[in-house]
N, CA, C and O atoms as CSV, one atom per row, in Angstrom:
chain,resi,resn,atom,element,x,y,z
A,1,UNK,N,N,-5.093,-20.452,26.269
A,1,UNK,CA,C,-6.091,-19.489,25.841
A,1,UNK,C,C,-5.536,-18.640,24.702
A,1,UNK,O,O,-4.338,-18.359,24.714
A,2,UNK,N,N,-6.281,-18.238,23.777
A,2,UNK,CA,C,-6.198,-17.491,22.634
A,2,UNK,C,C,-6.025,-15.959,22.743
A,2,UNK,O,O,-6.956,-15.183,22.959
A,3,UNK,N,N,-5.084,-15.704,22.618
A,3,UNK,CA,C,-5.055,-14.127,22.762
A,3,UNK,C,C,-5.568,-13.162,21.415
A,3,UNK,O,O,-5.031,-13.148,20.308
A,4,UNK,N,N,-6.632,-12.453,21.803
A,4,UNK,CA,C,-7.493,-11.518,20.806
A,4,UNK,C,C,-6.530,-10.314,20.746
A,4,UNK,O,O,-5.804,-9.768,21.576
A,5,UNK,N,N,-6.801,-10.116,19.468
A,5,UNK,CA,C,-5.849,-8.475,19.044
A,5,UNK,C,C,-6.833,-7.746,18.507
A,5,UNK,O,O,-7.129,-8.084,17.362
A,6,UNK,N,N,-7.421,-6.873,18.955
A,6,UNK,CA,C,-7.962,-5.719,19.289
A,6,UNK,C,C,-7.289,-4.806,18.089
A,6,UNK,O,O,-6.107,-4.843,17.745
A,7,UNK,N,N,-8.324,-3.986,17.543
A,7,UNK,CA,C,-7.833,-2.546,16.915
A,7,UNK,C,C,-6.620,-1.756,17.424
A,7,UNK,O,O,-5.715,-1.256,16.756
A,8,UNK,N,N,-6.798,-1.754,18.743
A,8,UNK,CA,C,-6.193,-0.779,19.707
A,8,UNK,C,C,-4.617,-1.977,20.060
A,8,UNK,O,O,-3.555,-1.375,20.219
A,9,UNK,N,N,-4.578,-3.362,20.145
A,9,UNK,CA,C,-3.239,-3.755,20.315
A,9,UNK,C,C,-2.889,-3.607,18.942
A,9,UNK,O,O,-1.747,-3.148,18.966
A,10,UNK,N,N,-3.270,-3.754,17.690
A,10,UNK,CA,C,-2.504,-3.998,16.454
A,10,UNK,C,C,-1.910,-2.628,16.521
A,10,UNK,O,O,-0.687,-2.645,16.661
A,11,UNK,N,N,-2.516,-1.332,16.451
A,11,UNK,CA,C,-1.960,0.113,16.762
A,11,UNK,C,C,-1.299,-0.054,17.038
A,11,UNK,O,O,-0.351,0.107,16.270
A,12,UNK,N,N,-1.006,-0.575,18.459
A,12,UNK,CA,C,0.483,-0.419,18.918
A,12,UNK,C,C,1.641,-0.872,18.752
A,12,UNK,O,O,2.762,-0.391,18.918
A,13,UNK,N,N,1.026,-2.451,18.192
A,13,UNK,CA,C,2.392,-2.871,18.015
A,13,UNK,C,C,2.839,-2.313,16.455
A,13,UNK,O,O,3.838,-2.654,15.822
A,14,UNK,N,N,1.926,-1.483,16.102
A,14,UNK,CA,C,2.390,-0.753,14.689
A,14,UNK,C,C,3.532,0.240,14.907
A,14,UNK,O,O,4.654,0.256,14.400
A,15,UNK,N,N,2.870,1.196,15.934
A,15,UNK,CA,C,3.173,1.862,16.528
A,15,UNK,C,C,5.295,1.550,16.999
A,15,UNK,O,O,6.324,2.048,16.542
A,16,UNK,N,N,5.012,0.489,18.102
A,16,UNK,CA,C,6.134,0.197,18.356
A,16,UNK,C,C,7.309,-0.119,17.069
A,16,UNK,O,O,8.501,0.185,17.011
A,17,UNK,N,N,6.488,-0.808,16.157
A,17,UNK,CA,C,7.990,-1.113,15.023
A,17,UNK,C,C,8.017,-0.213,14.291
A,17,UNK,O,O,8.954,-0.259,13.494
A,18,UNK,N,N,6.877,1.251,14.150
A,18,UNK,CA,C,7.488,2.232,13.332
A,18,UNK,C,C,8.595,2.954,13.489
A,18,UNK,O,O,9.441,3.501,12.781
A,19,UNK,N,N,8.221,2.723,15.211
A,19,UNK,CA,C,9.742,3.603,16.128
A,19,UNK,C,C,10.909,3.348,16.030
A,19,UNK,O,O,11.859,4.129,15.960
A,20,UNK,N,N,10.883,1.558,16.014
A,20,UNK,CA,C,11.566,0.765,15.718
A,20,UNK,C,C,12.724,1.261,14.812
A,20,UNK,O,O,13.815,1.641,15.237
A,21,UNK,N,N,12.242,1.195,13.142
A,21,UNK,CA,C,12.401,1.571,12.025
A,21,UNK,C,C,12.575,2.767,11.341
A,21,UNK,O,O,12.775,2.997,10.149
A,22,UNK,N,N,12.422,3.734,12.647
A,22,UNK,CA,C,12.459,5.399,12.340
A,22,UNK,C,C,11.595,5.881,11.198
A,22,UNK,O,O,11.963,6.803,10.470
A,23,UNK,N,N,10.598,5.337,11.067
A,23,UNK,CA,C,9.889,6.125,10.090
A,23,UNK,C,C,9.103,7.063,10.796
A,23,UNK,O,O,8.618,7.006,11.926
A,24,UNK,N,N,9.045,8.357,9.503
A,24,UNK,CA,C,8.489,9.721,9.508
A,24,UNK,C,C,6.963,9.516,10.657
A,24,UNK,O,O,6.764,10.030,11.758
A,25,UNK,N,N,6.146,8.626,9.901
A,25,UNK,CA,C,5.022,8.486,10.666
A,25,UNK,C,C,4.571,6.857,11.075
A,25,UNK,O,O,4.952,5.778,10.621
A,26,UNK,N,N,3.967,7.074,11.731
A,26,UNK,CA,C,3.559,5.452,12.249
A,26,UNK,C,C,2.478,4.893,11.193
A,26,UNK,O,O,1.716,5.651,10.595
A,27,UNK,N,N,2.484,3.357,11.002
A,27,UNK,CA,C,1.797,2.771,10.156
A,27,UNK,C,C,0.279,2.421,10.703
A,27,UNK,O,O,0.197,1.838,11.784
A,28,UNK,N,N,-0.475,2.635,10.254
A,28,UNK,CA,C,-1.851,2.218,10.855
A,28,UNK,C,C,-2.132,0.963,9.995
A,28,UNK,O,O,-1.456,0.837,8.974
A,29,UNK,N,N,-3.271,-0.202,10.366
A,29,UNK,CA,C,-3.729,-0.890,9.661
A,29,UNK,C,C,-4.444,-0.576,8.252
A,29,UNK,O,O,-4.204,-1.267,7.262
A,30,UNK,N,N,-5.223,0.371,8.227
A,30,UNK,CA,C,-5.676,0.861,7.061
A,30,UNK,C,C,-4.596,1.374,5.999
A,30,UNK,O,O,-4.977,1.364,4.828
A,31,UNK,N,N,-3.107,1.888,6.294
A,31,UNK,CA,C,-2.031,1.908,5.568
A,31,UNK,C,C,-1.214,0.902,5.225
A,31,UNK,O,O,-0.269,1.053,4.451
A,32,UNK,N,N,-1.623,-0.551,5.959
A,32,UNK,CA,C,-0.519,-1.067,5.688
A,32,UNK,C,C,-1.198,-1.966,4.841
A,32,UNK,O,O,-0.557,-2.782,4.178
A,33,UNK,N,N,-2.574,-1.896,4.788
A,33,UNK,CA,C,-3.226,-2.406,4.095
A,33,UNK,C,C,-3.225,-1.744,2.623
A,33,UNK,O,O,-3.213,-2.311,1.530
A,34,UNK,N,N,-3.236,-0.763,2.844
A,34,UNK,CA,C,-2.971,0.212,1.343
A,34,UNK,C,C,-2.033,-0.418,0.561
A,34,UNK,O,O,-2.132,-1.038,-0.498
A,35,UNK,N,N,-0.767,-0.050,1.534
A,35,UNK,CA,C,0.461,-0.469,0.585
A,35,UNK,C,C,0.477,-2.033,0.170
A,35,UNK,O,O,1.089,-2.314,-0.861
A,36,UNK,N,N,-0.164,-3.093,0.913
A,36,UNK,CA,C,0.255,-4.165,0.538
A,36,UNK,C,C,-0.821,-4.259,-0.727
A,36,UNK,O,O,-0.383,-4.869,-1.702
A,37,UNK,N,N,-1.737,-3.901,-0.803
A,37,UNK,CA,C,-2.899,-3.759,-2.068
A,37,UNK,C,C,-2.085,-3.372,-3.106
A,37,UNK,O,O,-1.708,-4.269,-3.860
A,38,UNK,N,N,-1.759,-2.348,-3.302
A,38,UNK,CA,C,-0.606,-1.636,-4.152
A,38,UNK,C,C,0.087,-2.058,-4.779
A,38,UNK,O,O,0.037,-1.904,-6.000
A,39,UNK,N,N,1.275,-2.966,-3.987
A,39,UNK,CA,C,2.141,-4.169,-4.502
A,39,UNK,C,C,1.611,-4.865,-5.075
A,39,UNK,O,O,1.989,-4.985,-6.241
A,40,UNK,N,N,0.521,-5.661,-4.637
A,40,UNK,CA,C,-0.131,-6.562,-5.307
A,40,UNK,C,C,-0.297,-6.268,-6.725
A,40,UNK,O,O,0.056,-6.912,-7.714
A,41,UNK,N,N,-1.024,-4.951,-6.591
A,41,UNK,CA,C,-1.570,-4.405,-7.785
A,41,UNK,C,C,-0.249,-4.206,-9.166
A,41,UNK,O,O,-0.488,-4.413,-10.356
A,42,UNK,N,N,1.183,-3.742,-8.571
A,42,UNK,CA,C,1.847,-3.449,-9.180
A,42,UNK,C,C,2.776,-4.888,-9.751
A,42,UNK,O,O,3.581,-4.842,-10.682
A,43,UNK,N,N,2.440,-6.125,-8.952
A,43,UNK,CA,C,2.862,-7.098,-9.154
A,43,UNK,C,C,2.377,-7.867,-10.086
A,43,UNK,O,O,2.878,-8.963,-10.340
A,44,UNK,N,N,1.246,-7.339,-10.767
A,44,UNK,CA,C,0.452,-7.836,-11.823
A,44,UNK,C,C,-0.952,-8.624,-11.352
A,44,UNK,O,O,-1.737,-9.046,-12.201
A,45,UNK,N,N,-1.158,-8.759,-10.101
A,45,UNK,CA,C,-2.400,-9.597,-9.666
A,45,UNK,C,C,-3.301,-9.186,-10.118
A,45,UNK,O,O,-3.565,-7.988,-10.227
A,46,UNK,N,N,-4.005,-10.170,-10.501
A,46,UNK,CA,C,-5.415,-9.736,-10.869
A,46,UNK,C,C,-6.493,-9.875,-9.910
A,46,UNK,O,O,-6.733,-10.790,-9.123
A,47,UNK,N,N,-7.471,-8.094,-10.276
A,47,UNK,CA,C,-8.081,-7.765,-9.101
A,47,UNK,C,C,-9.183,-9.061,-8.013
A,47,UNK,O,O,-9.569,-9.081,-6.845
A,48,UNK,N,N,-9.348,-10.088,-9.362
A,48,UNK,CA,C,-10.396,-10.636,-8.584
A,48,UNK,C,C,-9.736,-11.456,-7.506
A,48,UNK,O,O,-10.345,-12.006,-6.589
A,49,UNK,N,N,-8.515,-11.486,-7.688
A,49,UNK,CA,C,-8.006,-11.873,-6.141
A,49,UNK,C,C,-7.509,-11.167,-5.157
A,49,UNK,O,O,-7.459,-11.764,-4.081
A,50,UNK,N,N,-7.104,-10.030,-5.176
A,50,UNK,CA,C,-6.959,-9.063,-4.789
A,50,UNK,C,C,-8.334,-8.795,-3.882
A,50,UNK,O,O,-8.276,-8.919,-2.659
A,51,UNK,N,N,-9.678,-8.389,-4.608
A,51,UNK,CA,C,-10.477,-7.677,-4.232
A,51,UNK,C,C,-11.159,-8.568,-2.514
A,51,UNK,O,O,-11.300,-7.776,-1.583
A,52,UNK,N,N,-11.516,-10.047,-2.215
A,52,UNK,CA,C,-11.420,-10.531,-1.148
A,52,UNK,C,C,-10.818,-10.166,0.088
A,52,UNK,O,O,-11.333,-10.476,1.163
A,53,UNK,N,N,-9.787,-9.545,0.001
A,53,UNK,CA,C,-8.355,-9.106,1.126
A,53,UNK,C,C,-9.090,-7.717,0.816
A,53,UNK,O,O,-9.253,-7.503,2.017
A,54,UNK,N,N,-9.608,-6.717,0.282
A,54,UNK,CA,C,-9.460,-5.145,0.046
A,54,UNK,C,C,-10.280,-4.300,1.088
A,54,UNK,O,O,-10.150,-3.128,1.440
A,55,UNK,N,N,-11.490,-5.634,1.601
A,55,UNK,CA,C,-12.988,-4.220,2.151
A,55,UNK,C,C,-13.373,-4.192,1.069
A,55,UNK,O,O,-14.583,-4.136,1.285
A,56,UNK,N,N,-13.239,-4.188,-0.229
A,56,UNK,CA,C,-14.351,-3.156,-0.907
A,56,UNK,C,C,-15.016,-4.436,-1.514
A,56,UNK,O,O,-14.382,-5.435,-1.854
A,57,UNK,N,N,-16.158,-4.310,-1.594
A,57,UNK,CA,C,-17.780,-5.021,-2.225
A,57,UNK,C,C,-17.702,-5.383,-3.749
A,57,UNK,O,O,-17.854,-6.409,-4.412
A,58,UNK,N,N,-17.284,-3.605,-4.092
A,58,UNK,CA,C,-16.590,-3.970,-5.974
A,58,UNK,C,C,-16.056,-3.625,-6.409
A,58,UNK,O,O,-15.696,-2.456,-6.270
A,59,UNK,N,N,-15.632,-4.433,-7.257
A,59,UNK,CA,C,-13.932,-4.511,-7.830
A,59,UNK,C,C,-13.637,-3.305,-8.211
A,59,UNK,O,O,-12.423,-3.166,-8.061
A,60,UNK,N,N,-14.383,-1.815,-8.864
A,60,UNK,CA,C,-14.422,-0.957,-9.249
A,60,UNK,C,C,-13.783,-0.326,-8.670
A,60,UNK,O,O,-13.099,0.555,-9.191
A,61,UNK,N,N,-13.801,-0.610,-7.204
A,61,UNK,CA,C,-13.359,0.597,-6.013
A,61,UNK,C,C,-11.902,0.470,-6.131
A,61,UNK,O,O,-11.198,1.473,-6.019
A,62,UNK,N,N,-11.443,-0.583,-6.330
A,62,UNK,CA,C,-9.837,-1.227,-6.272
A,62,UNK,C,C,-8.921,-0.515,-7.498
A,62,UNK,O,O,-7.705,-0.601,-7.667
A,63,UNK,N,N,-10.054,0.312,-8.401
A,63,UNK,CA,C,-8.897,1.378,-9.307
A,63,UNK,C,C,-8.152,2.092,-8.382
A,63,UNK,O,O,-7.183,2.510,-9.014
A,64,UNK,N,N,-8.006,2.782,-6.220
A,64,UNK,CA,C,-7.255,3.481,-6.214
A,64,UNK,C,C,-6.079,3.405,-5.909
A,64,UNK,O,O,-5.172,4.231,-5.808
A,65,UNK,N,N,-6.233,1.386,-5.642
A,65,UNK,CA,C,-4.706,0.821,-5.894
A,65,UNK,C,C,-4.136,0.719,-6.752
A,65,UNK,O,O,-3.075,0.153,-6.487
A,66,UNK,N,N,-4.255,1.016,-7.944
A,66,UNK,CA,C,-3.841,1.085,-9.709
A,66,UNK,C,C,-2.863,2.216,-9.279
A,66,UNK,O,O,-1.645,2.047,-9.329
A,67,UNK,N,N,-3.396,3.296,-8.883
A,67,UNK,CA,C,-2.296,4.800,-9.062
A,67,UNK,C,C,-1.334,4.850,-8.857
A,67,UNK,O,O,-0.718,4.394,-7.893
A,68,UNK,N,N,-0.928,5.517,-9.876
A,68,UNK,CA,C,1.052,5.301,-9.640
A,68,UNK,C,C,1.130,6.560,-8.193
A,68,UNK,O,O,0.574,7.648,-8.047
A,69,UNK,N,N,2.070,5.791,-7.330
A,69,UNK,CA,C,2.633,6.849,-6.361
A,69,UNK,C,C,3.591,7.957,-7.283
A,69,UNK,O,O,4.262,7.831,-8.307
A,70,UNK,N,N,3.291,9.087,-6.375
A,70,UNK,CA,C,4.456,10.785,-7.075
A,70,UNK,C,C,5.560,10.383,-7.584
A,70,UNK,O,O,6.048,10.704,-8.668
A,71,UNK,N,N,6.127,9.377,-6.470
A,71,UNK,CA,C,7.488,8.982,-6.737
A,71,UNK,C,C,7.540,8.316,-8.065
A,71,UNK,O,O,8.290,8.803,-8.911
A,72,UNK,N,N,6.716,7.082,-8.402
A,72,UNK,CA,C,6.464,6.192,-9.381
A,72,UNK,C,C,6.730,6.690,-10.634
A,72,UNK,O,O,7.451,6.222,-11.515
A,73,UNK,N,N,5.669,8.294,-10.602
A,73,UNK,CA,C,5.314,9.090,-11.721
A,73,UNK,C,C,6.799,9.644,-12.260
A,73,UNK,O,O,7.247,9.599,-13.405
A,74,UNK,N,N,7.278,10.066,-11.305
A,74,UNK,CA,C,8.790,10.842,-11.280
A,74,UNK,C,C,9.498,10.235,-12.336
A,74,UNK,O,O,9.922,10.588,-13.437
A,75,UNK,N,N,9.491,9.082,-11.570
A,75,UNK,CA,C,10.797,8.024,-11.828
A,75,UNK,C,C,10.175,7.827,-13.413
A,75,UNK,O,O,10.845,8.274,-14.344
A,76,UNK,N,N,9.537,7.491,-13.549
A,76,UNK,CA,C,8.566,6.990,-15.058
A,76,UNK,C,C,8.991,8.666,-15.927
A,76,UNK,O,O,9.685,8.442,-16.919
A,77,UNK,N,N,8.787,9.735,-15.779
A,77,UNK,CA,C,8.949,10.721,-16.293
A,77,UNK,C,C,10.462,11.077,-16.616
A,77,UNK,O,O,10.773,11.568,-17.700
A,78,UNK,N,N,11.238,10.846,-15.777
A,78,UNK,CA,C,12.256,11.121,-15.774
A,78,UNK,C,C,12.895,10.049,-17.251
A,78,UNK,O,O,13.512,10.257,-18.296
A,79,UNK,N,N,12.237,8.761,-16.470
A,79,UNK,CA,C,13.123,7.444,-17.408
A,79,UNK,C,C,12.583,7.684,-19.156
A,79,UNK,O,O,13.144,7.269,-20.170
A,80,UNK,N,N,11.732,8.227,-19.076
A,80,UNK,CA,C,10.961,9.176,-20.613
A,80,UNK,C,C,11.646,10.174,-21.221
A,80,UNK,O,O,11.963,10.009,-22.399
A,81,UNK,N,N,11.957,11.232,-20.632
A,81,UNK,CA,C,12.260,12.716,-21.064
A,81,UNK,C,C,13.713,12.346,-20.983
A,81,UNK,O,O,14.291,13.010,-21.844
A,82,UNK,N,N,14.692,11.470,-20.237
A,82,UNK,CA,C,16.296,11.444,-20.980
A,82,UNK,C,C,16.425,10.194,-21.889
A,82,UNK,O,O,17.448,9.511,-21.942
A,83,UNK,N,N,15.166,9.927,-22.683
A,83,UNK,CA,C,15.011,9.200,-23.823
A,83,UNK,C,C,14.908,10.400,-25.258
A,83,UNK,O,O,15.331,10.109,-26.377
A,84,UNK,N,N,14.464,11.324,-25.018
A,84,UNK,CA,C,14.741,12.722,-25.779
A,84,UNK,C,C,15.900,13.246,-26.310
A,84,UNK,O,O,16.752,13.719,-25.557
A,85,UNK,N,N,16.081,13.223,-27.773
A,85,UNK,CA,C,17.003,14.146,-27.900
A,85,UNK,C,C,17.144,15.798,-27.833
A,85,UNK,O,O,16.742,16.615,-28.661
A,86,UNK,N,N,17.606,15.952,-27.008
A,86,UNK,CA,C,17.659,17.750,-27.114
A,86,UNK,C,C,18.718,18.301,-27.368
A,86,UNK,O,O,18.772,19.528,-27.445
C-alpha cells in the first residue's frame, strides 16, 4: 500500500530535519519552495520552466523570485564600493 503524505506529515518531517540541522527556524513547504524557485531563478532558468513547479498561473508573479536576498545585495555592494578609489 501507498503511503499518502499529508500537509501535516511533510511539516513534520520538515520540522524534524530542521532540528536536525539546527536551524534558527523550521522550514515549511511554502519556504522550501521559495528557496528552491530562487536558485533556479539565480541559476539562469528560464521562467517558462520554472513557472509549472511555482503555483502561480502567470509568469508575472515569478518576478518575486528575481529579488536579490539582503545578503545578495550586501555582498554585490560591498564587491562595488572596494572597486572605488578613495
Amino acid at each position: 500500500m501507498e503511503e499518502k503524505y499529508t500537509d501535516r506529515v511533510i511539516c513534520k518531517i520538515l520540522a524534524k530535519y530542521s532540528k536536525e540541522a539546527n536551524l534558527s527556524q523550521n522550514l515549511s513547504p511554502h519556504k522550501l519552495r521559495h528557496f528552491l524557485l530562487t536558485w533556479l531563478r539565480k541559476q539562469g532558468i528560464d521562467d517558462a520552466l520554472i513557472q509549472p513547479y511555482s503555483g502561480h498561473e502567470i509568469r508575472k508573479s515569478l518576478e518575486v523570485y528575481s529579488k536579490l536576498a539582503i545578503t545578495d545585495a550586501q555582498n554585490e555592494y560591498n564587491e562595488v564600493i572596494n572597486k572605488f578609489l578613495i
